[in-house]
N, C-alpha and C positions, 0 to 999 in steps of 0.2 A: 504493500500500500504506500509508503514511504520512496520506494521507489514510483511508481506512480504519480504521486503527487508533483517529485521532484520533475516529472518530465513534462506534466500537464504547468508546471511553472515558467519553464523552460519554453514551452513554446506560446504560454503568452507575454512573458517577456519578449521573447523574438518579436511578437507582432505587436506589442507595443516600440521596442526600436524601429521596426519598420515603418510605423506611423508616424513616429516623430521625425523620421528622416525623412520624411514625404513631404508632409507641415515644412520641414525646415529647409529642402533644395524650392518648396515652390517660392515661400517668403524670400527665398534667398533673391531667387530672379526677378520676384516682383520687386525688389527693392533696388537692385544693380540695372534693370529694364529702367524705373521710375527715375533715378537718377543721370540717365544716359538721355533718353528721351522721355517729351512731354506731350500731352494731348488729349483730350476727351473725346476724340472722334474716331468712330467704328475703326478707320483703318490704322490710327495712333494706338489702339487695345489689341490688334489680332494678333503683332507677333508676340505680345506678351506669352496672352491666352496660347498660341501653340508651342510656345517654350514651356509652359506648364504642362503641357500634354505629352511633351518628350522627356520631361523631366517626370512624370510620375511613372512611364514604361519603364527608363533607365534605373527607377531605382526599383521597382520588381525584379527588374532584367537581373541586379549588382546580388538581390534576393536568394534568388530561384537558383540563378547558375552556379554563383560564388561560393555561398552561404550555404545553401540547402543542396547545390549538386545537383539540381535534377534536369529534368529536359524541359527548355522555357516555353513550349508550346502544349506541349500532354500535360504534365503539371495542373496547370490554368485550367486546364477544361476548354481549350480552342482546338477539339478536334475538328477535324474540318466533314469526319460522319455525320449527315443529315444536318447539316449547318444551315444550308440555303431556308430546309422545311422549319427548322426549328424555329429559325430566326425570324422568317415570317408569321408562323405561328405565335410567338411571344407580339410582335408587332401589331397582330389582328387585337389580339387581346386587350394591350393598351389602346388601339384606336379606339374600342368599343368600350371601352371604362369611360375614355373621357365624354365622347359623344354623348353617355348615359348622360353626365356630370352635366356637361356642357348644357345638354337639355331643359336637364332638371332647375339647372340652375339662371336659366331665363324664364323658367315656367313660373319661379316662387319669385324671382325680383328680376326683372329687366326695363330698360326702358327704352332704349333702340339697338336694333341687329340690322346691321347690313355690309354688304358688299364694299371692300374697299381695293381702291385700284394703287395703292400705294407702295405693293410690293411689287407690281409693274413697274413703275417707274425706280423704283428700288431694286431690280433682279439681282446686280451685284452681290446686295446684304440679303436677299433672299438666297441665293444659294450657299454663299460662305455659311450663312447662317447655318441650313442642313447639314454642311460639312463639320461644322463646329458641333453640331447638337448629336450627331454621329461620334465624330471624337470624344467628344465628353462620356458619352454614354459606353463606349468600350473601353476608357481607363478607368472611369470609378468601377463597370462591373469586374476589369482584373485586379483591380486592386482591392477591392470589398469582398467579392465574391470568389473571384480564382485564389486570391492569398489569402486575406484574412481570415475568410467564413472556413476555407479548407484547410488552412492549416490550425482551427481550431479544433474542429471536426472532427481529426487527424487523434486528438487526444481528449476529448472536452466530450459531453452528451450533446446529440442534436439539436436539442429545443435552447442547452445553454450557448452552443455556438453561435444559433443564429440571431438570439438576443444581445451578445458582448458586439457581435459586427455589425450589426443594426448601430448599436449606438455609436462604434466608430465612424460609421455613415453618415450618423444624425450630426455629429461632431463636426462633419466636413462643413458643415452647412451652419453651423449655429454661427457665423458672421456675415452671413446673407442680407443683403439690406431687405427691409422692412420684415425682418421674422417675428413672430409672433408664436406664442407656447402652443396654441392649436397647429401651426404648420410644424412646430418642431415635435409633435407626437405624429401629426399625418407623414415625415420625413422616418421617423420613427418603425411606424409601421408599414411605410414602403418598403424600407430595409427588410424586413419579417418576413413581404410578398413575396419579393425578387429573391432571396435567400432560400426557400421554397421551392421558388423556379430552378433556382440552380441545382437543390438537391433533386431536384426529380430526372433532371438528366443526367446531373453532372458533368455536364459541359454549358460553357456560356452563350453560347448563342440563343438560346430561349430569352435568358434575364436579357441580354444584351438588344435582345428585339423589341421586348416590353419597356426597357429604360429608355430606349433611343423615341418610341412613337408616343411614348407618355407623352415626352418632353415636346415634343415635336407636336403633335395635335394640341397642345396649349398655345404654342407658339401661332401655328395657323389661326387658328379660333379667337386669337386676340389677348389671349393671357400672358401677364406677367408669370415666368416660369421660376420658382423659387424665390420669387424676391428682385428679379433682374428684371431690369428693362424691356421693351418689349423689342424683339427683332420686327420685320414687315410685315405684315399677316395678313391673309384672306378678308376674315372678318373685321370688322368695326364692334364691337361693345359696349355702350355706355349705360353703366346702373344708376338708379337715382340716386346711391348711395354705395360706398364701399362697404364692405361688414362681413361679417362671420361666414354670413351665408355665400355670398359669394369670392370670397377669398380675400376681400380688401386691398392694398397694395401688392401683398404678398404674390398673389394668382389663384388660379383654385387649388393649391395645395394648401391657400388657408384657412379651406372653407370646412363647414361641418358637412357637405355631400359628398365632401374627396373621403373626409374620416369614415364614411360609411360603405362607402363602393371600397374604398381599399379591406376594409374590416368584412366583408361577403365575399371579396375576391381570395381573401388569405382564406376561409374557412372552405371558398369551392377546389383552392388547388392543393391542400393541406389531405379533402377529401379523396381527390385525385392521384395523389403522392400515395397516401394512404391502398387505396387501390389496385394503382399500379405494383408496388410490396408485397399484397395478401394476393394475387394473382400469379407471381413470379415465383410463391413458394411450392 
């Protein structure tokens, strides 16, 4: 038992160094980028933002290979079996969470919806935009879900690993502008979902589908994603009010109908997961 403990310590210490060397190559660039150049405009922020994105693979990368010895691609769970089907599958998923969302949440407060031609005139930032919301969404699921959650996993019980990575997730995000303790439980238990997602395959391509069109159908729709600003989006939205219900600054992940579709969606793929196990035995 003592040895066990000692190893179940071992490997969350690793993934506590691992986070904080994450935390601390991105600060690093933000802070060596901010001082080098200056600017608030879309293309003054992009090479920041993909110095962070090659700096969060590098330091998996320094992980996996260096550190842990293993193969940086099997490892991860980026087999490239049934990856196309998976990852659309995960993709449909999130399109129709939010859709739900989206719905619901002009049905209980809205006050105009319409068509906006502004990402026309914007196609530039519309498409980096996808490019970026793609990227994002395949380095937080290797680094949440390919490292973290599996090499908790690894040593740790199911339900505790994908609670400790959740909240390393939620952690990413607690400097979000306009966060709020409703979006930092709804970030909470997104982590739970997509964690979920990954153990039912175990490979990322499912979570990576679902994170990438989450984010991406808010974006289209008009919502502020996480707290950021809005890229150019299809729709037009304007509520008589910001508030709970419809996510407020934050977007709808700070609304009480993201807390509830995520909270049906974790108990339908938890059943699913469940399933697929007593089927295989």
């Amino acid at each position: 038992m003592k040895e066990k403990n000692k190893q179940r310590l071992f490997s969350f210490g690793k993934v506590i160094l691992f986070f904080l060397m994450y935390i601390g190559l991105i600060l690093l660039v933000s802070i060596i980028y901010g001082r080098i150049f200056s600017g608030e405009r879309f293309y003054d922020q992009l090479p920041v933002v993909l110095l962070q994105y090659a700096v969060g693979i590098f330091a998996i990368f320094l992980f996996v290979k260096i550190i842990d010895k293993e193969n940086f691609i099997l490892a991860l769970g980026l087999s490239l079996k049934n990856h196309v089907k998976e990852f659309f599958v995960g993709g449909l998923v999130g399109v129709i969470c939010i859709i739900i969302g989206f719905l619901t949440v002009i049905k209980l407060d809205f006050q105009q919806v319409e068509f906006s031609n502004y990402w026309i005139e914007k196609i530039d930032y519309f498409l980096i935009g996808t490019l970026l919301v793609l990227c994002s969404a395949i380095m937080e699921e290797i680094i949440f879900r390919g490292y973290v959650l599996r090499k908790l996993s690894e040593k740790f019980p199911i339900f505790v690993s994908v609670i400790v990575s959740s909240v390393f997730f939620t952690l990413l995000h607690l400097f979000n502008p306009n966060i709020t303790i409703l979006s930092v439980i709804n970030i909470f238990l997104a982590g739970i979902l997509i964690g979920i997602m990954y153990l039912k395959t175990k490979n990322l391509w499912l979570a990576i589908g679902f994170h990438f069109s989450w984010n991406y159908m808010q974006t289209i729709l008009g919502f502020n994603v996480s707290g950021s600003g809005r890229l150019p989006s299809i729709f037009d939205v304007n509520f008589r009010e910001l508030n709970a219900f419809n996510g407020g600054e934050f977007g709808f992940e700070g609304s009480y109908i993201c807390t509830i579709i995520i909270i049906l969606a974790i108990v339908y793929a938890q059943r699913r997961r469940n399933n697929d196990k007593n089927a295989s035995r």
